[in-house]
C-alpha positions as semicolon CSV with decimal commas, in nm:
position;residue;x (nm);y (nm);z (nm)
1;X;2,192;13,201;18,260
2;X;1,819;13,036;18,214
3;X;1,870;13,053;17,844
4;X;2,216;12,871;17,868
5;X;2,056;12,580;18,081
6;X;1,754;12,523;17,858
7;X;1,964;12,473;17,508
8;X;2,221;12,282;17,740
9;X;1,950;12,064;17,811
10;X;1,798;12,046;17,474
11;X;2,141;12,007;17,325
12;X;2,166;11,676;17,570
13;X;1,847;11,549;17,508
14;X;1,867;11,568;17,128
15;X;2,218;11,370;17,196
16;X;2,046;11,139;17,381
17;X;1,812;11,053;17,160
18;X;2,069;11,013;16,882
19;X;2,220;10,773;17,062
20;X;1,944;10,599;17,117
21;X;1,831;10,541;16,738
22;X;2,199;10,472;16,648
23;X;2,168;10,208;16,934
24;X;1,830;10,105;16,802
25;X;1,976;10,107;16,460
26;X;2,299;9,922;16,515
27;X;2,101;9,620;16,686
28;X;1,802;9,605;16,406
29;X;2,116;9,586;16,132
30;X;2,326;9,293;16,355
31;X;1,992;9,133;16,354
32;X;1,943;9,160;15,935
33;X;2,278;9,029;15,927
34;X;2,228;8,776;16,087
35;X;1,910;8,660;15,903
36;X;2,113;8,702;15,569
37;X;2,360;8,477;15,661
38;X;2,114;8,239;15,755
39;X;1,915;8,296;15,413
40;X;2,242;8,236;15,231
41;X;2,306;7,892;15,365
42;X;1,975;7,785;15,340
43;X;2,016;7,923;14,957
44;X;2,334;7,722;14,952
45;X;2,173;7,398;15,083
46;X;1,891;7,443;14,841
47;X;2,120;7,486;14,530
48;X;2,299;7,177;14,619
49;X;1,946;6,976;14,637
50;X;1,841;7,116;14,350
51;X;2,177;7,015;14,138
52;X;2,153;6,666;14,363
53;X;1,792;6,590;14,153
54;X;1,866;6,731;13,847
55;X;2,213;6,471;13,862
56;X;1,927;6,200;13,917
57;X;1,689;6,299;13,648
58;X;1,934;6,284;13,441
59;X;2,040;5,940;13,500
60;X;1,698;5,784;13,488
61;X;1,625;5,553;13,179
62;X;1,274;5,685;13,041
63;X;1,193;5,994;13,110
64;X;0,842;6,065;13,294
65;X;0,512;6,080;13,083
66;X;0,230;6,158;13,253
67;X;-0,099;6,012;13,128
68;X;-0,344;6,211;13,091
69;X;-0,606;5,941;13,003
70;X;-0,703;5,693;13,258
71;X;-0,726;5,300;13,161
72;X;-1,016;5,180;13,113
73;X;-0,998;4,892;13,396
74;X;-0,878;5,206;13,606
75;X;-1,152;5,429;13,543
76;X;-1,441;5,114;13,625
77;X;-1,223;5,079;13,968
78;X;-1,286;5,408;14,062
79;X;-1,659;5,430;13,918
80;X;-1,664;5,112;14,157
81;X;-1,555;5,246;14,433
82;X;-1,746;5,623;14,352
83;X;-2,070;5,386;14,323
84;X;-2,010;5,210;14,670
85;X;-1,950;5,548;14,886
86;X;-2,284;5,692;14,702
87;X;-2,479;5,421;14,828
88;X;-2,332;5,401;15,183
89;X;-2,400;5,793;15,200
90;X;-2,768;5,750;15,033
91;X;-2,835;5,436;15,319
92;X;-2,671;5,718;15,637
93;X;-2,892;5,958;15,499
94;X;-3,194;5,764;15,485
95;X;-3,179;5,616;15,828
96;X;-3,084;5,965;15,990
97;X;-3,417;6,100;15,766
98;X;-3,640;5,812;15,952
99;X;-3,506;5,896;16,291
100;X;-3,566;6,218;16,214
101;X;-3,920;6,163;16,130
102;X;-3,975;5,897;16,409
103;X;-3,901;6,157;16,659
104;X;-4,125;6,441;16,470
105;X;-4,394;6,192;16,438
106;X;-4,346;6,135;16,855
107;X;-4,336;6,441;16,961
108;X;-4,668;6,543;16,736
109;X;-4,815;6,241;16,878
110;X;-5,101;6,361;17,168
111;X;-5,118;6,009;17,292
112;X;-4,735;6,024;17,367
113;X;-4,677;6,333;17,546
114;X;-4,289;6,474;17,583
115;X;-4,200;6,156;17,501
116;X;-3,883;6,087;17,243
């Protein structure tokens, strides 16, 4: 009689925790479904885009050309302007070096003691 309740109860608990993956499983697979159809529309909605901008690149006049060469009245605009932040950083960083040094200079100073 023992050995009849110990595989009944191993035959129930390997049952149980069948149904338990299949559970498991059925709700992880719903869930992948679910995402799929959701990829596939967003697939859709991209597809149409995509045909949507080819349609208008293929009505546009000229076609694009990138340069790949700057003008010249372009290229003194931005040495300019590449000139100008230079010497705005070169002026910050000399008055944060002479504060700098003020305060070393201060607080080396015997006369001054503790003093900044």
């Amino acid at each position: 009689m023992l050995w009849f309740t110990v595989w009944a109860a191993l035959v129930l608990a390997t049952l149980g925790g069948a149904a338990l993956l299949g559970l498991s499983l059925w709700r992880k697979a719903k869930a992948l479904l679910a995402e799929l159809r959701t990829a596939t529309e967003t697939l859709e909605q991209l597809e149409a885009r995509i045909a949507e901008l080819e349609a208008l690149r293929a009505d546009a006049d000229t076609p694009f050309e990138p340069a790949l060469v700057a003008a010249p009245d372009a290229r003194a605009q931005w040495r300019s302007v590449r000139l100008a932040n230079r010497s705005s950083r070169h002026i910050r960083r000399d008055r944060r070096h002479s504060l700098t040094h003020r305060r070393w200079e201060r607080l080396l100073d015997p006369t001054h003691p503790g003093q900044f």
